[in-house]
N, C-alpha and C positions, 0 to 999 in steps of 0.2 A: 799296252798301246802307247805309241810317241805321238807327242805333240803333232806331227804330222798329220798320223793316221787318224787323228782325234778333227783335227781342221775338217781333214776332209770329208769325214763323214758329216759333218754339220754343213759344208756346202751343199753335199749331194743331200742333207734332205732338206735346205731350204730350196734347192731346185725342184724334187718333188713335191714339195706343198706349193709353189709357185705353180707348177705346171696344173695340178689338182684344181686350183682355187681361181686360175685365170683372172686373178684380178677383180674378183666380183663379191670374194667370200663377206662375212657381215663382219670379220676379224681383219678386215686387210691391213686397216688403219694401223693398229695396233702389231701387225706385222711387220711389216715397213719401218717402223720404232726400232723393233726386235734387232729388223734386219741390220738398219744403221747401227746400232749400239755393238752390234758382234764387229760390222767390221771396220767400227772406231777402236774395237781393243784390241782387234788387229794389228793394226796401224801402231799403239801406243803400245804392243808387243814388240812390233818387228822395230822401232824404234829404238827399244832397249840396249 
């Protein structure tokens, strides 16, 4: 798999646990963490 292919499977499933969880799950908090921290390494990726 490339970096690519790899990104965007992590997109597509934090759009399917987003969509799943509507914002209500008892993990969301903890999500939203998650979700910032991927795409801070994003950012300090594509940086490079």
């Amino acid at each position: 798999m490339t970096y690519k292919e790899i990104y965007d499977l992590h997109i597509q499933l934090l759009h399917v646990y987003e969509n799943n969880e509507k914002y209500q799950g008892p993990y969301q908090k903890q999500f939203n963490y998650f979700k910032r921290q991927f795409f801070i390494a994003e950012d300090i990726v594509m940086m490079l």
